[in-house]
N, C-alpha and C positions, 0 to 999 in steps of 0.2 A: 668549377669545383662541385659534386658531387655531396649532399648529404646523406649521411645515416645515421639512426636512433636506434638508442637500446639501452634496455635498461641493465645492470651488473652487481655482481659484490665485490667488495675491497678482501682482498686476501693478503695481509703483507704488503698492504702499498701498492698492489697488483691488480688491476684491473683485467677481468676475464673477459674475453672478445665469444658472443654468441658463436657457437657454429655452423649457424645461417650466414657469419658476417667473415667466416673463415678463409672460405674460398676465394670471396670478392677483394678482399685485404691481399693475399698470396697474390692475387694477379697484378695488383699496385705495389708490390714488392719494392722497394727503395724510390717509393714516391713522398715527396712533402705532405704529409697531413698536421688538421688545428682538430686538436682538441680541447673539447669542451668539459668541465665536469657539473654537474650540480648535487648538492650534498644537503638531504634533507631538512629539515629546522631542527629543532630540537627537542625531543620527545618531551612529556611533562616533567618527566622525574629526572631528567636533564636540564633542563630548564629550571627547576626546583633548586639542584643543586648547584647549579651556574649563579643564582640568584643569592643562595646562604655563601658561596665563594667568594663575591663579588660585593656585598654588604661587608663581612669581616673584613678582607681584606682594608674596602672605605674606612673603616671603625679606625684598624690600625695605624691607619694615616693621620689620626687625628691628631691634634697636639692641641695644648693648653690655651697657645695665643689664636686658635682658631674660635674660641669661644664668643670672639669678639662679633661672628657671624650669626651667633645664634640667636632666636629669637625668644624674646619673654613669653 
């Protein structure tokens, strides 16, 4: 198996294939390929807001008889 890299944007779920990588794919035409994805971390103001979703959320779980956890 053969690899190649490249980097792309997400269009709709759609990932766009360079057209350095056009050619080479048409000739493997109805061949098995693995792909791979990897999907950045999360910018800060992502991250930020992942973090105030993710508190609230916790908060709203709470209940009364949880109290018995907390500390003095």
């Amino acid at each position: 198996m053969k690899a190649v890299e490249f980097e792309s944007e997400l269009s709709d779920n759609i990932i766009k294939i360079p057209e350095d990588f056009q050619l080479e794919l048409s000739l493997s035409k109805d061949k098995h390929v693995r792909v791979i994805v990897f999907i950045d971390e999360f910018e800060k103001d992502d991250e930020a807001e992942f973090k105030n979703v993710a508190s609230s959320q916790f908060v709203n779980g709470y209940d009364e008889t949880d109290s018995v956890y907390d500390t003095l």
